[in-house]
Each structure stands twice: as C-alpha cells, then as structure tokens.
N, C-alpha and C positions, 0 to 999 in steps of 0.2 A: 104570680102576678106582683108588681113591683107598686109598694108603697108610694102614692106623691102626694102625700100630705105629711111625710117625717124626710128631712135632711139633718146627714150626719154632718159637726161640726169637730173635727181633730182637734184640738186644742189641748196648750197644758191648763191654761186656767180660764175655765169660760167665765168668769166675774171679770175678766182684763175689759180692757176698753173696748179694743177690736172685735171682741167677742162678743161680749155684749151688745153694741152695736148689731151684729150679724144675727144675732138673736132677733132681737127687735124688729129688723127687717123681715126675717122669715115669718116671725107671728104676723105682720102684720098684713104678708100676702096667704095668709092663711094654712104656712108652714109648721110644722112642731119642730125646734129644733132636740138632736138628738146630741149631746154635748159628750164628749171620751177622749181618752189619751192612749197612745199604742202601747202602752204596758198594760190595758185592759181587753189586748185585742186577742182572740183564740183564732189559730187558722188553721184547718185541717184538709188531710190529703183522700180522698178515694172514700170519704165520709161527708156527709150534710151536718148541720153549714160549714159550708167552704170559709167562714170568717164571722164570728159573733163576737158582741159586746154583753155581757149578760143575757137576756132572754130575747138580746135582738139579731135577729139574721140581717148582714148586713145587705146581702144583696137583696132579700126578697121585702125588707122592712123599710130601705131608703133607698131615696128614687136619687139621691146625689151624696157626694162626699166635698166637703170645702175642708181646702186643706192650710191651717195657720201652720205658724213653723214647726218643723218636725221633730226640731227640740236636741239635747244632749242626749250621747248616747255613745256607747262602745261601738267599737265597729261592727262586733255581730248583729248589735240591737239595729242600729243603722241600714244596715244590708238588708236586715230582713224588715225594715218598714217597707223599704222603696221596695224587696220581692213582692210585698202582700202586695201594696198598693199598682204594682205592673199587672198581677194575678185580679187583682178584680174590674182593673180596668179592661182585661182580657175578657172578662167574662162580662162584658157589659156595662161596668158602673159606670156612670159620668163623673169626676174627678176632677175636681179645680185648685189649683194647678194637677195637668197632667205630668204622671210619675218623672219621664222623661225630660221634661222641662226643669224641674225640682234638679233633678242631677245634674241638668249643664249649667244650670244661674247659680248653682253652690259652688261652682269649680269654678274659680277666677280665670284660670287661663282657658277653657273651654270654651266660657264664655268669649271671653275676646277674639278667641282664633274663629268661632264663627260669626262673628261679627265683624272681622276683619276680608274673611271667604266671603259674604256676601255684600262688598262695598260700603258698609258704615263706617265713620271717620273714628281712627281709637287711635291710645297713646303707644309710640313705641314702650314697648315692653320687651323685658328679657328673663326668660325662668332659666336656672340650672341648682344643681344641688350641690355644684363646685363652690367653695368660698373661691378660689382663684379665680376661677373664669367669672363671679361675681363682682371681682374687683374690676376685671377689664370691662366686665359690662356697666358698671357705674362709669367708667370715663367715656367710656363709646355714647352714655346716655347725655354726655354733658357736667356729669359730676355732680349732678343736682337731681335724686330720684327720690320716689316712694318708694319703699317697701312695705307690701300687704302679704298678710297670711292669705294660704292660697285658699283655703277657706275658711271664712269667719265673715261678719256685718257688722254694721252700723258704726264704722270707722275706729273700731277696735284693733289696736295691734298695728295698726297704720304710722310708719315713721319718715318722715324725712329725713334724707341727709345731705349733708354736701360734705362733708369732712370725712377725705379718703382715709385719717387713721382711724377715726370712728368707725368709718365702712369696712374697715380691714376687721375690726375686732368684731362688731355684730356680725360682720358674715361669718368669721372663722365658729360664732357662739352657734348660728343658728344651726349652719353645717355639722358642727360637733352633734348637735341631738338630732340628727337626720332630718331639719325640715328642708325643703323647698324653697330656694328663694327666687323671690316673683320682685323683680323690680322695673318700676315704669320714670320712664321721663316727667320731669315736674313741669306741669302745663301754669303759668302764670294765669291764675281766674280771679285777682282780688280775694273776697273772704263769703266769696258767693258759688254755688253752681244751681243749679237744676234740677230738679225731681216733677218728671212727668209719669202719669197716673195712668196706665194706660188700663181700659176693659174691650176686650171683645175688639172690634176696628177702629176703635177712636178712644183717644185722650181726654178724660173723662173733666179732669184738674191737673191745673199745675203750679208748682210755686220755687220762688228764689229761698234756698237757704241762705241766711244770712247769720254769718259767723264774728270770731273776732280773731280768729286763725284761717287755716290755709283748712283746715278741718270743717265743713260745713256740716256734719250731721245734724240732724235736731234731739236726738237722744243725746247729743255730746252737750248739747245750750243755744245752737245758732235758733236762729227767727223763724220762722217764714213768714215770705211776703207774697201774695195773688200775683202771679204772673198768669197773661195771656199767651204762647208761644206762639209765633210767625209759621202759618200751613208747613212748611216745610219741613222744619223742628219735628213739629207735630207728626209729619209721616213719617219721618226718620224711626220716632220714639216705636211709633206702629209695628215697622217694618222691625226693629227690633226685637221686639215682642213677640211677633211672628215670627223671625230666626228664631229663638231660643226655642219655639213651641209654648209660651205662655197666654192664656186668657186675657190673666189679671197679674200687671207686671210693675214697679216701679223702675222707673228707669234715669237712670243717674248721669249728666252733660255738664259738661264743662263748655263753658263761655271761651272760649281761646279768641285771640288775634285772628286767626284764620278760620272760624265761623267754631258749631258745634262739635264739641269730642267727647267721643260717648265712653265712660271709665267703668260702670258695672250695672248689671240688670238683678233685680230685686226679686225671686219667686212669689217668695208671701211677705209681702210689705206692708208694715204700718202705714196709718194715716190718719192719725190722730191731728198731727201738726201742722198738715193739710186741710182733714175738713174744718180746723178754723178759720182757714181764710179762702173758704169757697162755703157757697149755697148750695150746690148740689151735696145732696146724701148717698157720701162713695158706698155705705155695705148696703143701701138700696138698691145702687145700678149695681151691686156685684150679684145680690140676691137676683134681679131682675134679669140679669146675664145668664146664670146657672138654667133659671126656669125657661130662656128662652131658647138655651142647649138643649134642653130635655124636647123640647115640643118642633126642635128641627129634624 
C-alpha cells in the first residue's frame, strides 16, 4: 500500500530556493517531504525494493516523485537516471515531470521538431555536425544566427554571430571536438521575450525578461516584469506543454513582428524571478497539481 503522506523531492540541494519552496508547500498540505539525489538511489532487478533511498522503499513509502533537475552526470549516470525513473513510472509511480518529457525538452532539437509537427510557430533552425554545411546554413539563415548547445539552459553557451569568418572558425572548433551544431535564425525581440509558467492546463504566471542584451535569461541579470499573456499566447504555451508531455513546463516566446515564436521548453524550471512578480504561489499550484494526479 502506497504512502500519501511522504512525497519524494529529487533534488541536488534541497536548501536551494526552489526546493525549499516545495518543501513548504508539501508540509503545509500535510505532506513530509522526502529530499535525495540519484547518486543515493539503489535499484535492483528480480529482488525487493525495485529502488530505495536508505530505509525508504520508494514505491511503497511515496505516493509521488517531483523531479528538479537531473543535474551533471556521465553519460552512464545519466541513462541510468532516466532507465530508473521510466522503470518506476512503469510500475506506477506518479512523476513530475514525466521521464519522457525530461528527455525531449533537454534535446533542443527534439524539442522544436515537435513543436514544429504539431503547428507551433518556431525559428528556422539548422543542426548538422558538418562545419561546412554549417557555414552554408548560416547564410541560408540570413547571416545572423544563434548558436545553442544542443543540450544545456539557462542561456549558457548561447552565441550570436554575424561574422562569416568568426562562423567559419567556431564551427570548424566545434566540429573538431565532435559537437553538434544547432543553429537558428536571429528573431529581432528588443532585450525582452517571454517566460510562461505553465501547470497542468493553464498558465499559472507569466513575465517579460527584461535584459540589456539580446540574452534575456534572469540567471544571466535581465528583470522580470508581470505580464498578463493574450488567451491565445496562453494556449499556445499549453499546447506546448502538452507536445512535449510536460505537467509543469517553462516555456520560453519571442515577441517577433509576425506575433509569438516559441524558441525552448523548460522540463524543471526555476521560478524564483517569477514568483516575485506574481501573487500566486508557483510550488503551491505545483504541489496542488501532483496531489490532484494522484486522486485522478
């Protein structure tokens, strides 16, 4: 019989903000939260528990798992978080963000290709691992892109260019160590875009990053300002959220000339720099979301 008065909290540091936060939330609808990191997790095969943290079983002791980021890791570490977390979702656990989700909003380009299959408005974009064919995709983009690591956040690693010998020599770099390049059309948005909050079927908050570059993150320095988004915006954000298979999603718009363009979706997104300019309490509706999963 499954615990629902303990929910497990993934986290690297549950004293962070976000965590803390979700802490609080939980006590306060009468949860314990259960705080760990997957380097504390045991998961075994053809033996009980199928996954413990100490003396807790995690299926029969927590009636959920909320998942913050999944954090650094090698790639075996990595593979085998998202195997466990498919593995218990298999066997029942409820899982915020679901495993599958987690893996297409960390792939840049996954994300967009199905965002772009189910009619969302996105930037042209062009992946190859060629430095040549990356130069001709810089001019076919206009000669003015981004280049983002195919996976990485919070606008780390993120470069403009316009200068085809600069682009000649970072691609020829990037190519040399085998990455990927992911390069998108630069969408002119001033030193602002978007970040809608979505939980469950509605956009909980939202607000304008406000920069003093083309970089709006708020871990980078930009503002936020309380934006209300026009219904449409707003279903847009939704329906995105729903592509990717996410709950609980941040979801990242560019203001273009020719309305909304959606550039990346968040799995486990901060919002620190959000709930200060809103009244609603995000790890409350997230907490209230979880429990309302459970009792569907």
């Amino acid at each position: 019989m499954r615990n629902n008065t303990e929910m497990g909290l993934v986290t690297r540091n549950e004293s962070g903000w976000c965590s803390t936060q979700l802490r609080r939330a939980m006590e306060k609808h009468g949860i314990t939260p259960v705080c760990f990191n997957f380097s504390q997790l045991v998961a075994r095969i053809k033996s009980k528990p199928e996954a413990q943290i100490g003396e807790t079983n995690i299926l029969s002791d927590l009636c959920a798992l909320i998942i913050r980021p999944i954090g650094r890791g090698s790639l075996e570490e990595i593979i085998f978080r998202m195997d466990l977390l498919h593995r218990l979702q298999r066997l029942g656990m409820l899982i915020i963000n679901p495993p599958v989700s987690i893996e297409r909003s960390v792939d840049k380009y996954c994300t967009l290709t199905l965002l772009e299959e189910n009619g969302l408005p996105v930037p042209k974009t062009i992946v190859t691992e060629s430095h040549g064919e990356a130069l001709k995709a810089f001019h076919e983009l206009g000669s003015d892109v981004v280049m983002k690591p195919l996976f990485g956040s919070r606008g780390i690693g993120s470069t403009r260019i316009s200068d085809p010998e600069i682009a000649t020599r970072i691609f020829r770099a990037v190519s040399f160590y085998h990455g990927v390049l992911y390069l998108q059309e630069f969408i002119p948005h001033g030193v602002s875009d978007v970040r809608a909050f979505v939980i469950g079927d509605h956009v909980v908050a939202a607000m304008h990053r406000v920069a003093e570059t083309w970089k709006t993150n708020v871990s980078l320095g930009a503002r936020p300002r309380p934006l209300k988004l026009d219904r449409e915006t707003e279903d847009l954000a939704v329906k995105a959220a729903r592509v990717i298979g996410c709950k609980v999603a941040g979801v990242d718009i560019l203001e273009s000339s020719h309305g909304p363009v959606f550039v990346e979706l968040n799995s486990q997104p901060g919002w620190r720099g959000l709930q200060s300019v809103t009244s609603i309490n995000i790890a409350e509706e997230i907490v209230k979301h979880v429990l309302s999963e459970l009792k569907s």
